[in-house]
C-alpha positions in Angstrom: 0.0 0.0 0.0 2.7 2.2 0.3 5.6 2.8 -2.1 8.9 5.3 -1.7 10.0 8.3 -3.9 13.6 9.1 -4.0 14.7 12.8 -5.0 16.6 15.4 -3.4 16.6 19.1 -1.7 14.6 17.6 1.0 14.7 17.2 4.1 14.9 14.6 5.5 16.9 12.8 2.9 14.1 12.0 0.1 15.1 8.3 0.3 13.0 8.4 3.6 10.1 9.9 2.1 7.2 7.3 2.3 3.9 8.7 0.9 0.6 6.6 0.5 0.3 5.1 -2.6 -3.4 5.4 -2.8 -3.3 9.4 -2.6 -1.2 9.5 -5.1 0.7 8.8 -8.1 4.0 8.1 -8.8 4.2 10.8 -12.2 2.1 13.2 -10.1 4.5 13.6 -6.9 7.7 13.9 -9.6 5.5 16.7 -11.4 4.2 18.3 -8.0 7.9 18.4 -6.8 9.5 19.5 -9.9 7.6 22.4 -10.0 8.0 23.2 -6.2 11.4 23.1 -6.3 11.5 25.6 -9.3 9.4 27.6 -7.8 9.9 27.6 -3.8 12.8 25.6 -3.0 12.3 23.2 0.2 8.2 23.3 0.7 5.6 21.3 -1.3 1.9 21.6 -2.1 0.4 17.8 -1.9 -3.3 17.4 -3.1 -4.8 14.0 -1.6 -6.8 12.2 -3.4 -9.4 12.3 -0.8 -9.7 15.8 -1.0 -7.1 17.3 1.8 -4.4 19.2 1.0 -0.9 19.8 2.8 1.0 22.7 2.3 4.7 23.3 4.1 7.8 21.4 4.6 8.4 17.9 2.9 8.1 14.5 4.5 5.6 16.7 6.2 8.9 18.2 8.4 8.5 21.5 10.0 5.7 24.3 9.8 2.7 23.2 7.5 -0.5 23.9 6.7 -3.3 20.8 6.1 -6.5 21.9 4.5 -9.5 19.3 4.9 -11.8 18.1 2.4 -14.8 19.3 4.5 -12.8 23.5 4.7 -11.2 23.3 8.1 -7.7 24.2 8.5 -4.9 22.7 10.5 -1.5 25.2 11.6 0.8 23.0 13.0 4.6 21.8 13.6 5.5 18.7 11.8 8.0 16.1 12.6 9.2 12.9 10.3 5.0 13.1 9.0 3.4 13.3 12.0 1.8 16.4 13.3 3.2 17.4 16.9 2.3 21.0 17.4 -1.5 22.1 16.1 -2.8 25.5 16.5 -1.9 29.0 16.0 1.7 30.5 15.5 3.7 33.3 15.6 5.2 34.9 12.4 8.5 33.2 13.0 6.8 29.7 13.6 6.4 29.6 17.0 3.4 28.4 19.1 1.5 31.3 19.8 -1.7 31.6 21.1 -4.0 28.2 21.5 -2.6 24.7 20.4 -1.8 21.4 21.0 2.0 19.5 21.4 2.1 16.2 21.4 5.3 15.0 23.1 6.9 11.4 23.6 5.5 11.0 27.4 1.7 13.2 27.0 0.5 16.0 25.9 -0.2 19.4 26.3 -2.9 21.9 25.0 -3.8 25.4 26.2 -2.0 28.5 26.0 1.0 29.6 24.4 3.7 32.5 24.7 6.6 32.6 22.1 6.8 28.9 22.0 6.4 28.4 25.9 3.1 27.3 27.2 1.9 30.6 28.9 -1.5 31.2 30.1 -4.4 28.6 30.7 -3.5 25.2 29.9 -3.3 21.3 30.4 -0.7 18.8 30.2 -1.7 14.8 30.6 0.7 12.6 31.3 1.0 8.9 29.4 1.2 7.5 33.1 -1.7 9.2 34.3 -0.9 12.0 35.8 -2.0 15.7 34.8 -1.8 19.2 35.8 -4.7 21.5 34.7 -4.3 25.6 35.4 -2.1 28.2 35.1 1.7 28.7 33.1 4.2 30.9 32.8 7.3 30.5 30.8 6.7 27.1 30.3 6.5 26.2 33.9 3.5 25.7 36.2 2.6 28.9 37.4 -0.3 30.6 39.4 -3.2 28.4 40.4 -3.8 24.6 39.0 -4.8 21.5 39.5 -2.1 18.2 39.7 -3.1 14.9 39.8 -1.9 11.4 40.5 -1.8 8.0 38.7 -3.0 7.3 42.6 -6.0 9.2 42.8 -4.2 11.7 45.0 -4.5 15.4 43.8 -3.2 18.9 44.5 -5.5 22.0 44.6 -3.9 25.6 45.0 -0.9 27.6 44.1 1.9 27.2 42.4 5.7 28.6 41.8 7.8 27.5 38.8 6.8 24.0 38.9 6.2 23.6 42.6 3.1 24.3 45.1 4.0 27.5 46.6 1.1 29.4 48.3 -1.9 27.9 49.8 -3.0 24.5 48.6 -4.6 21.5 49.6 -3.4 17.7 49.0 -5.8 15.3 49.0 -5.8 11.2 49.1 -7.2 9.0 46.3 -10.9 8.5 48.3 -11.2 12.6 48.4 -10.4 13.0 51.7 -7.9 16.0 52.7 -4.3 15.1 54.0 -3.0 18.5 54.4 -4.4 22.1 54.0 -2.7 25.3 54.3 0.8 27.4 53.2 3.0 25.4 51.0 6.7 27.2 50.0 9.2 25.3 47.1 7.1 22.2 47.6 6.6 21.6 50.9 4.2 22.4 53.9 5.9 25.9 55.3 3.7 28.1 57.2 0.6 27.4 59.1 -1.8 24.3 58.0 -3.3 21.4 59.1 -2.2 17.6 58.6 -4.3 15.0 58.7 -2.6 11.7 59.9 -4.0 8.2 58.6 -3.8 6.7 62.2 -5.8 9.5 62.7 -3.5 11.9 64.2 -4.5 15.8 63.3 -1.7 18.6 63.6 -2.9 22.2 63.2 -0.3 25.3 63.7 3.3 26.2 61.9 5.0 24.5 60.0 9.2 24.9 58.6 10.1 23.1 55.6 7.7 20.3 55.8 8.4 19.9 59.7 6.1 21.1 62.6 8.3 24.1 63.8 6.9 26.8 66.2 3.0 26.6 67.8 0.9 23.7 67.1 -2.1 22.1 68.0 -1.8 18.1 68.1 -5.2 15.9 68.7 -3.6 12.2 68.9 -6.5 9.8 67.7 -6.7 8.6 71.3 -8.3 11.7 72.0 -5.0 13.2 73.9 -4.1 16.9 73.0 -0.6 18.4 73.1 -0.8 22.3 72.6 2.3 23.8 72.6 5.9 24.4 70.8 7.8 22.3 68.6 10.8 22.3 67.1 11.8 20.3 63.7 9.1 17.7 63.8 9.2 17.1 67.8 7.5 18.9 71.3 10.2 21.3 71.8 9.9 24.3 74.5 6.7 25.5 76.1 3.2 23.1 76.1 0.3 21.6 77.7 -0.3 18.0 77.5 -3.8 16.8 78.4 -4.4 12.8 79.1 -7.6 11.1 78.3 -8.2 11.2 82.1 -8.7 15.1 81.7 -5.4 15.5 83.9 -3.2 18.6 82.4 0.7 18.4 82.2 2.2 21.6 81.6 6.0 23.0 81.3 9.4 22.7 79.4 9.5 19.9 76.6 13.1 18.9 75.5 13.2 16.5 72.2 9.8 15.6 72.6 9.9 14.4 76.6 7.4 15.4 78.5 8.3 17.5 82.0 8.1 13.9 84.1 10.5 12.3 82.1 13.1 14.9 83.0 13.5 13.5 86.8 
């Protein structure tokens, strides 16, 4: 079904060139390229049988133009035949405006800004992830939402390519696991954490650690309210029991006052 035409001033190298045999005809490509090459050096004008039309670089390679047999009209990048950029472009060939890239490991279609994605857009991973919001030069940007192969799922603000802002993660089922100020990635600020043996942390946060006043309700119903320092009950806090009984003072590396004598 398919056959090869051999020439030259391609690129890449006409020996490569493999064109469907039932669009068109051998003497009709070597006429159709003849001429282009006389007249525009490196482009070609292909009329398909069924109608469409392609205009651009050869093999299709590079910027191109495909006209439909029912009007519409395709802008687009092309690589080795295959389409990998559709939508509008800037004078010099660059994405510009609303399109579509296709690359080896998703996709991405939205916005774009001098051939960065810019603006409102979405990019859909082949393993299932996918990011849905805002860009700036080519970089996640603003407010979006990421998602997991998982299920799991970020909702909030973002900072070239990482949550910076407020945000809130979420598990697979829905259910929240942490809510509040996020800087270069990680929980930095104030915000609550949600445990899975049922644990819930609510005050500062450093760098993804519990650093400064918190609020800790164990899921045995005991409370620490206090300081901490880099994960642990560091400095001043109140630790009520389950018995109702109230232990307050100095916490050093996470012991409580008792455990000091």
């Amino acid at each position: 079904p398919f056959y090869v035409f051999t020439g030259h001033r391609f690129y890449p190298p006409p020996h490569l060139l493999i064109l469907p045999s039932r669009h068109l005809n051998r003497e009709r490509i070597a006429t159709l390229i003849k001429h282009q090459m006389n007249t525009n050096p490196g482009t070609v004008t292909i009329n398909y049988g069924n109608g469409n039309v392609y205009e651009g670089s050869f093999q299709p390679h590079g910027i191109g133009k495909l006209k439909y047999a029912d009007g519409r009209i395709s802008n687009g990048i092309w690589k080795n035949g295959t389409i990998i950029y559709e939508g509008e472009l800037a004078d010099n060939g660059e994405p510009h405006g609303r399109g579509r890239w296709t690359y080896s490991n998703g996709f991405y279609e939205g916005e774009w800004k001098n051939g960065l994605r810019h603006g409102e857009g979405m990019y859909k991973w082949t393993d299932g992830s996918s990011y849905s919001g805002q860009w700036k030069d080519d970089k996640k940007h603003g407010v979006g939402v990421k998602k997991w192969p998982d299920g799991s799922s970020y909702d909030g603000e973002w900072r070239e390519n990482k949550k910076h802002g407020k945000g809130t993660k979420r598990h697979a089922n829905g259910d929240v696991w942490y809510t509040g100020d996020y800087r270069d990635g990680r929980p930095d600020g104030v915000g609550t954490l949600n445990y899975t043996n049922g644990d819930v942390y609510t005050g500062q946060w450093r760098a993804n650690k519990k650093h400064g006043r918190g609020l800790m309700t164990y899921a045995n119903e005991e409370i620490y309210e206090g300081e901490w320092r880099v994960g642990v009950r560091h400095g001043s806090g109140s630790f009520m029991l389950t018995n109702g009984d109230v232990i307050t003072g100095e916490w050093i590396n996470d012991k409580m006052p008792l455990d000091m004598y």
